[in-house]
N, C-alpha and C positions, 0 to 999 in steps of 0.2 A: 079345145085341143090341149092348152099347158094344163088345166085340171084331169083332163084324162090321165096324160104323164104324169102328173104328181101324183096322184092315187094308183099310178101303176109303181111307181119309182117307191111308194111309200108299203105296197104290197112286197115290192122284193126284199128294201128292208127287216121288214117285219118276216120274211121267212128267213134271209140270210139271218138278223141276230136271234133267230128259233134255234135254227141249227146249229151256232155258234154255242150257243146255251146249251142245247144236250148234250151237243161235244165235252165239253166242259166239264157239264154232271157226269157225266159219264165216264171220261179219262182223265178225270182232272188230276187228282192226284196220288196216282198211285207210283208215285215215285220209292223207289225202298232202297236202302241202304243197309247192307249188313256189314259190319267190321270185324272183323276177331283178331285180337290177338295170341301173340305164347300166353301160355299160362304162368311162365316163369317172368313175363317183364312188368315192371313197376303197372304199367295201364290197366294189368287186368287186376292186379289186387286193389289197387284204385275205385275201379270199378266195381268187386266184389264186395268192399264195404260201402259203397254209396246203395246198392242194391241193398243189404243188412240192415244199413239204417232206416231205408223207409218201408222194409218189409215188418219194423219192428212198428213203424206210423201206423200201419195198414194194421196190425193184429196187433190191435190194445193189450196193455197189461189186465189180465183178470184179477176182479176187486179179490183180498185178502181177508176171508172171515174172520172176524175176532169174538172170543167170549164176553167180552166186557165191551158198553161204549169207551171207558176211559182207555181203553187199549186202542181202540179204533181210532180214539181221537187223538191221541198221543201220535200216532204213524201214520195219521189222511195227510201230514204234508208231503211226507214221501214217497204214496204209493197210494193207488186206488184201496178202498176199502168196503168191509163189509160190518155190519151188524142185524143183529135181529130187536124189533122194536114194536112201537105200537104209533098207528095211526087213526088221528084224529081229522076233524071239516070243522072248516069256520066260514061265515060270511063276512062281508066289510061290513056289514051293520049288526055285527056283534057286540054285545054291551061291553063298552071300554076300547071297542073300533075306533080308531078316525077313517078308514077309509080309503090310507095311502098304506103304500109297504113302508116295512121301516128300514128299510134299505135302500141305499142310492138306486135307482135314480128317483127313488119314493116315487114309482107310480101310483097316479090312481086307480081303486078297483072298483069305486063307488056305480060305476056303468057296465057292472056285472065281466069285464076281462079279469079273466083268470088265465090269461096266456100272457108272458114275455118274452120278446123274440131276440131269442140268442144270438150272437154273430158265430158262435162256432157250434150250437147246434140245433140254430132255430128254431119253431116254436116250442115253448115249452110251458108246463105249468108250474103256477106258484106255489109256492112250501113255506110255513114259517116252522123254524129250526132253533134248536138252543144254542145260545150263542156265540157256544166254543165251536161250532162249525160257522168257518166266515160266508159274511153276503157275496154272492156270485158262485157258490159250490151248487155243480151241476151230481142229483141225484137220481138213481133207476132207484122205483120202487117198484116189490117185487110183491107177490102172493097178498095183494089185495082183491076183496071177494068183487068190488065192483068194477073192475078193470077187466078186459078181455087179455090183458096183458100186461108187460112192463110199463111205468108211468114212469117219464123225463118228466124230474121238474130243478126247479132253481129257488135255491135258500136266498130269497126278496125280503122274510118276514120275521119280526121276532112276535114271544107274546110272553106273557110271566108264566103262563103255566105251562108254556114249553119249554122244558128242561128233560136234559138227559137223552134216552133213545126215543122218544116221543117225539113225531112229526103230526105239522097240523095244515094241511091240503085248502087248499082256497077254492070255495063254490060261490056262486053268484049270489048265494044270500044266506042268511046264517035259517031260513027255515028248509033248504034243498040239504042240508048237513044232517036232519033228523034221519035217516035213512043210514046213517056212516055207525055213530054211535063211536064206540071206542073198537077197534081192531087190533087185535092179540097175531105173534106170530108177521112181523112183514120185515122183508129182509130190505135195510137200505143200502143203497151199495154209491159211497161216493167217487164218482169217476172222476170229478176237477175238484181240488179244491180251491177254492176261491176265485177271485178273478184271474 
């Protein structure tokens, strides 16, 4: 008899906090508030520029084309940038590799990652860059023939024969690069620079 009750008692439970639960999903919280004020009292201009500043967060500054790298690179501290350049592929087991970026936090690439995971824009790929543009500059590259699209990547890497508007793209091994060759025409457009 008390297991009957408890398995009845444990039955109503179980429908009461059913119920309970889609009440919940269901009206949970559609509570709203609307406030307005004058247009003319301090709250609303308050407001109007809190709104302006993060609608300026939400729609990034568009990169500035420059003719020259030295122009680009002169102004990537103050503003997103652009250039037109040429891209290259290397592997970590390219002769004069060791293997790690040469940029903090000098990961390894030797296990074929070619991805670094950004905290402000996630995964992204490696790039070694000349070294007036600093380590931690987040780059779109753009009108590359093997990409279906823009390539995020992050300036991890230097090399000597990166210099200038020449970027060099990180693949898993310096034999998956024969296929890149050199690439004429690719727009880089630096949207951070640095860390």
């Amino acid at each position: 008899m008390k297991k009957r009750k408890a398995k009845y008692r444990n039955k109503v439970l179980l429908v009461v906090f059913t119920v309970v639960l889609l009440f919940v999903v269901a009206f949970g919280n559609q509570k709203e508030t609307i406030i307005t004020y004058n247009v003319n009292s301090v709250k609303s201009i308050e407001a109007v520029h809190i709104v302006s500043k993060y609608n300026s967060l939400i729609e990034p500054q568009l990169p500035k084309m420059y003719a020259t790298f030295q122009e680009a690179i002169a102004n990537g501290p103050n503003e997103p940038v652009s250039f037109i350049g040429m891209m290259t592929g290397y592997g970590p087991d390219c002769v004069g590799c060791g293997g790690r970026t040469g940029c903090p936090p000098r990961q390894d690439v030797r296990n074929g990652n070619i991805y670094f995971q950004d905290n402000e824009y996630g995964q992204v790929r490696i790039v070694a860059t000349d070294k007036s543009i600093p380590c931690g500059s987040i780059v779109r590259i753009s009108n590359f023939s093997l990409a279906d699209g823009p390539i995020i990547a992050i300036a991890l890497d230097r090399g000597g024969a990166i210099v200038g508007n020449t970027m060099d793209l990180l693949y898993a091994s310096e034999q998956e690069t024969r296929v890149i060759g050199r690439q004429q025409n690719i727009q880089f457009d630096i949207i951070r620079w640095g860390w």
